[in-house]
C-alpha positions as CSV (number, residue, x, y, z in Angstrom):
1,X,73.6,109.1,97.4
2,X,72.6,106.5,94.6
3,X,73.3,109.3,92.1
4,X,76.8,109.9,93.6
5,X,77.5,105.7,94.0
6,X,76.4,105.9,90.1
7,X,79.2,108.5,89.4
8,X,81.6,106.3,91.6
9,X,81.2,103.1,89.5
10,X,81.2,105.2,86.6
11,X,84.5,106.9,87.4
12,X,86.2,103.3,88.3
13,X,84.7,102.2,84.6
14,X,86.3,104.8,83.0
15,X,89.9,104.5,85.4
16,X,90.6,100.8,84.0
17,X,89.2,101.8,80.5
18,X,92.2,104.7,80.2
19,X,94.5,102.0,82.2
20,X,93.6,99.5,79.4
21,X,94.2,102.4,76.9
22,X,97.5,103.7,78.3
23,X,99.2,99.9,78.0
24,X,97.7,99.6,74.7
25,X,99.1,103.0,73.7
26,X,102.5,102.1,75.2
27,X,102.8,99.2,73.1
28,X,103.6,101.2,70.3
29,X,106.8,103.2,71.1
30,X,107.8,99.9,72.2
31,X,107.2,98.2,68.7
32,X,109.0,101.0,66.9
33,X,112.1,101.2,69.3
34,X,112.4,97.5,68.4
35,X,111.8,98.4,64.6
36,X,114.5,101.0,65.2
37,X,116.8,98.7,66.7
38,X,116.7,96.3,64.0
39,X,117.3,99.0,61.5
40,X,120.1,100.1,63.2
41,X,121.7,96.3,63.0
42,X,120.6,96.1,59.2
43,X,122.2,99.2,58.3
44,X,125.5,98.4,59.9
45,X,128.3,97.4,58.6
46,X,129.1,93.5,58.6
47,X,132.0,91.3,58.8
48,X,133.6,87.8,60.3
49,X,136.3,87.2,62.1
50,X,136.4,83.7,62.9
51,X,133.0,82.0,62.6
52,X,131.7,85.3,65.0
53,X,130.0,88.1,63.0
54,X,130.6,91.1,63.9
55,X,128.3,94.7,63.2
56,X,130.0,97.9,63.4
57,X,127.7,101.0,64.0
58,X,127.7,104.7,63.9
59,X,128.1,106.5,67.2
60,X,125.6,109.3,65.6
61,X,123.3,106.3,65.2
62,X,123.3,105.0,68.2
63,X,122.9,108.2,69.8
64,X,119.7,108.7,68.0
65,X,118.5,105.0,69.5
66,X,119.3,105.8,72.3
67,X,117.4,109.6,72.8
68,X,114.4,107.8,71.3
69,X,114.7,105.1,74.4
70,X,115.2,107.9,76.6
71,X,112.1,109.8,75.2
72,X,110.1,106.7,75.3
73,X,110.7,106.1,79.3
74,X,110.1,109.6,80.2
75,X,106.3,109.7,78.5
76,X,105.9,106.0,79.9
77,X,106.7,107.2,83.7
78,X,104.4,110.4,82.9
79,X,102.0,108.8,81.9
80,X,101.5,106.0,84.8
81,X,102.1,108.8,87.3
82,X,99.5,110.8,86.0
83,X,97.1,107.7,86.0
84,X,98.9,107.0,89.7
85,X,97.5,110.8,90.7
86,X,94.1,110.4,89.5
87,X,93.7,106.9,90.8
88,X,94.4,108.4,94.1
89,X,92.3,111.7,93.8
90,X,89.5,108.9,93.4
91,X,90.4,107.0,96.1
92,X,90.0,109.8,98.6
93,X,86.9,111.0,97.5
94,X,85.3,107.5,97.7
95,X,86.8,107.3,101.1
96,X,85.2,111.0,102.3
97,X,81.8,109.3,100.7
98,X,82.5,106.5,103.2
99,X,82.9,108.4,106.2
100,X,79.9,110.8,105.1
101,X,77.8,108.1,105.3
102,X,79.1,106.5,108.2
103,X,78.1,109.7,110.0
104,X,74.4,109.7,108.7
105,X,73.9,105.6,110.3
106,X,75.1,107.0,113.6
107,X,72.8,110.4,113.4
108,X,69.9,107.7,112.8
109,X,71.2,105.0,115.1
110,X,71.1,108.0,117.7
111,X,67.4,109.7,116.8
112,X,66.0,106.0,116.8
113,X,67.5,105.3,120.3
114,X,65.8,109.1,121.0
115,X,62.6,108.0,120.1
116,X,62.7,104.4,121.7
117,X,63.3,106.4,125.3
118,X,60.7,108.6,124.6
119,X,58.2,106.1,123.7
120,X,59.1,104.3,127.1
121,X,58.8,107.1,129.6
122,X,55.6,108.9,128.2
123,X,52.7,108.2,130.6
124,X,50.7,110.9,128.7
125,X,50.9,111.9,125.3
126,X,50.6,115.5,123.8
127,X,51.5,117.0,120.8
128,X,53.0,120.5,120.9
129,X,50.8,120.6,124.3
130,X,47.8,121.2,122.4
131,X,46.5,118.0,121.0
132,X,46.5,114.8,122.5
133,X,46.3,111.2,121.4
134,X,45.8,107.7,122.9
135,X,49.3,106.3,123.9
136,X,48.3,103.2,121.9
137,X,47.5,105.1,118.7
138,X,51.2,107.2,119.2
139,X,52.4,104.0,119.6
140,X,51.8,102.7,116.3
141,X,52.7,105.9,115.1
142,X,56.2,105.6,116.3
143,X,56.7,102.2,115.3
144,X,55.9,103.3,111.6
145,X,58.3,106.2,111.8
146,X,61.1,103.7,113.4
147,X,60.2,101.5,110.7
148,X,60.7,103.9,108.0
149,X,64.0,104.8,110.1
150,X,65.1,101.2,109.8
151,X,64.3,101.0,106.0
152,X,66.6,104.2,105.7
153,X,68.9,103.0,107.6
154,X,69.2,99.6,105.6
155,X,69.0,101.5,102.5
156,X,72.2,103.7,103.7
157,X,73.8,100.8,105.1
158,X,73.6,99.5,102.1
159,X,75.1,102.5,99.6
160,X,78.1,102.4,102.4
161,X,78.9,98.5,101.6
162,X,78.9,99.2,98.4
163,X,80.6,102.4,98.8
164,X,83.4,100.2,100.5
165,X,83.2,97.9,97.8
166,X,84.2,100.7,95.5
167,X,86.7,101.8,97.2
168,X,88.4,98.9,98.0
169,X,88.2,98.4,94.2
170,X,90.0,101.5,93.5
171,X,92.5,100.6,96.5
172,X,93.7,97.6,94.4
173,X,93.1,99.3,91.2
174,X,96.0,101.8,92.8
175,X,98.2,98.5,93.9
176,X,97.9,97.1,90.4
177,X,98.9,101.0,89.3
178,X,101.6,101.6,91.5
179,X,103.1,97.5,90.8
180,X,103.1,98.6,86.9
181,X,104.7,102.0,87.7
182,X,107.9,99.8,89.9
183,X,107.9,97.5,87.1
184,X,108.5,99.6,84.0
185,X,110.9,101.6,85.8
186,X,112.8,98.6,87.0
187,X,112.5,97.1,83.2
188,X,114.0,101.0,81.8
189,X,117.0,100.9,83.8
190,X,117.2,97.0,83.1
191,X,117.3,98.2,79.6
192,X,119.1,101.5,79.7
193,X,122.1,99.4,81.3
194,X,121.9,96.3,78.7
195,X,122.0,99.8,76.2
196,X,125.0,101.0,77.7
197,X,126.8,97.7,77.8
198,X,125.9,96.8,73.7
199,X,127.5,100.4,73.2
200,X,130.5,100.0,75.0
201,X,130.9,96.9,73.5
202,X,130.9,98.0,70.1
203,X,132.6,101.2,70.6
204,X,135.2,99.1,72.0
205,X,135.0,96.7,68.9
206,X,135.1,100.1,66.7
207,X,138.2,101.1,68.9
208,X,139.8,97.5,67.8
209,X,139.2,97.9,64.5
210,X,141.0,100.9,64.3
211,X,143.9,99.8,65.9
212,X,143.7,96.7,63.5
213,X,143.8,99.5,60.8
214,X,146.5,100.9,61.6
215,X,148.7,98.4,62.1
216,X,147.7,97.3,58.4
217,X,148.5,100.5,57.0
218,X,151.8,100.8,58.7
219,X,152.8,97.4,57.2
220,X,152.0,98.3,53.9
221,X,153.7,101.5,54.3
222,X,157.1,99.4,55.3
């Protein structure tokens, strides 16, 4: 049992290490969306109307920032899922470890009660019928066995409050998991409508433009 509570607190260890890992690593498609986005303002066409500046963009370019924001939220939700599965994979098998050990302090609570009674209602003492020993001396001798009993016992209790420690670890490790999951999706839809919005807007700006075009070109035409 302390080999398997070993490989418990180990597999916790290495849970928040990838977590740790996996916001570290999504950092980085986040830095170059942003580096994209600023490329695609830079490259863009500028001009004033008013004291306002204005950017016009390529549809073709903003099609390729926006498959890259897609691609980005699809290998962010895969990836917190997959670390969502394996959190909970962990969390049931620290829970059967609970309830494995729970079954083992009854089995002993139950043979020590066994033994008590026995120890009570023997007026003569044999073993296997054959030998027999002074009540006094089988006394002792069930007082040391209970008393190993009881040191087992402690030592199991034990492994199980720690067990439960574990896994009420990996409970909130799955919370914090699950809350991080909500949130990036709730922030990619956040962003995939602001994305929507800033392309509408200047595909509508594009759209006045044009207009603004043509009516130029049929004034200088007449």
């Amino acid at each position: 049992m302390k080999a398997f509570f070993l490989s418990l607190l180990f597999a916790s260890s290495v849970t928040m290490v990838n977590a740790q890992q996996t916001a570290t690593e999504e950092a980085k498609p986040s830095e170059k969306l942003l580096k994209q986005f600023n490329g695609l303002k830079e490259n863009a066409n500028s001009y004033r109307e008013g004291s306002r500046e204005y950017k016009v963009v390529s549809v073709s370019a903003m099609d390729a920032f926006w498959n890259s924001v897609e691609k980005n939220i699809k290998a962010t939700e895969s990836k917190l899922e997959t670390a969502q599965s394996d959190a909970k994979d962990e969390l049931q098998a620290a829970q059967t470890q609970v309830e494995v050990q729970k079954k083992q302090i009854e089995a002993l609570k139950k043979d020590n009660a066994l033994k008590d009674e026995e120890v009570r209602k023997s007026d003569s003492i044999s073993v296997f019928g054959l030998l027999y020993i002074p009540k006094q001396a089988f006394v002792i001798l069930m007082l040391s066995i209970i008393a190993v009993l009881v040191l087992i016992l402690a030592v199991v209790y034990y492994q199980f409050k720690n067990s439960k420690q574990v896994t009420d670890e990996k409970k909130r490790a799955f919370e914090a998991i699950d809350q991080e999951l909500n949130d990036v999706k709730k922030n990619a839809r956040e962003r995939e409508l602001k994305l929507k919005r800033d392309l509408q807007t200047e595909m509508n700006r594009i759209e006045e433009l044009n207009h603004e075009i043509t009516k130029l070109q049929k004034r200088v035409v007449a």
